[in-house]
N, C-alpha and C positions, 0 to 999 in steps of 0.2 A: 504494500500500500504506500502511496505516496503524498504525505499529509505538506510537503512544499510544496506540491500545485497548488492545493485549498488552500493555501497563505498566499501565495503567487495571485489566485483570480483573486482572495478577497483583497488585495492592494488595487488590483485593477479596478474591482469594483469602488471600493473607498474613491479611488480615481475618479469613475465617472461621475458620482455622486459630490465631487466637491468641482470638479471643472463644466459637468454637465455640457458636454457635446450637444449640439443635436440631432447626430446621428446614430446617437448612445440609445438602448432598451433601457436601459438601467436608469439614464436620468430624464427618459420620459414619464418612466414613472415612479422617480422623487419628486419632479414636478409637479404631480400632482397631490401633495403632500402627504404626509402621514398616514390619512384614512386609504388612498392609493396604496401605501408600501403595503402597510397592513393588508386593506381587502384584498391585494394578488398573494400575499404570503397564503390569505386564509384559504382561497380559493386555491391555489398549490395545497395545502394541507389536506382538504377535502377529495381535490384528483387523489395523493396518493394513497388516503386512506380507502377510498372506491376501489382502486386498485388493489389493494391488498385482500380487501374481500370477496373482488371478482376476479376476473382475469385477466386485469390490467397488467400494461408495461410495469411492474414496480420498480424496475433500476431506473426506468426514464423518468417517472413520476416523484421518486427522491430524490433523481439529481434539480427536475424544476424545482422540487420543497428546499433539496439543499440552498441552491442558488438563490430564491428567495429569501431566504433567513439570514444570509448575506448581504443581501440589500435592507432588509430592515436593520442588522447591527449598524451599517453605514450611516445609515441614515437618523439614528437613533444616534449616533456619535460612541459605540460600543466596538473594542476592537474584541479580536477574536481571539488573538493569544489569552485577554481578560478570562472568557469564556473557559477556555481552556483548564487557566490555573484553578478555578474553582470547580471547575468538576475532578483539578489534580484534587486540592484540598478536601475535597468531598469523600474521595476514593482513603484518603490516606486517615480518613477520621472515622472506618469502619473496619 
């Protein structure tokens, strides 16, 4: 597994979300504020969990959910290593 690409896009994405291209997906919709990042996060959420129960793409469906939840930390101003360390600290306090 190679957890430097998922550092790698979320810098990109961090990118898009502070330079906002307009040819960016990512800062068309932080453009659209908050309730945008969110409703496409939730709306990824819901595709993959459909998929789990049916016979959906799952790996395609958690990579959309991944990639969304990276656009909400961005945009949320939360980096990811953060994330990280407290699920380290989580793991090491059981």
């Amino acid at each position: 597994m190679n957890l430097e690409y998922l550092a790698e896009l979320f810098e990109v994405v961090k990118n898009r979300v502070r330079e906002k291209p307009k040819e960016s997906y990512v800062a068309r919709i932080v453009e659209g504020g908050m309730d945008r990042v969110l409703g496409k996060f939730g709306e990824e959420a819901f595709e993959f969990a459909s998929a789990v129960q049916g016979n959906g793409d799952k790996v395609a469906e958690a990579a959309d959910l991944l990639f969304h939840y990276l656009i909400v930390l961005a945009a949320s101003g939360v980096e990811l290593d953060e994330v990280v360390r407290e699920l380290e600290r989580r793991r090491r306090h059981r």
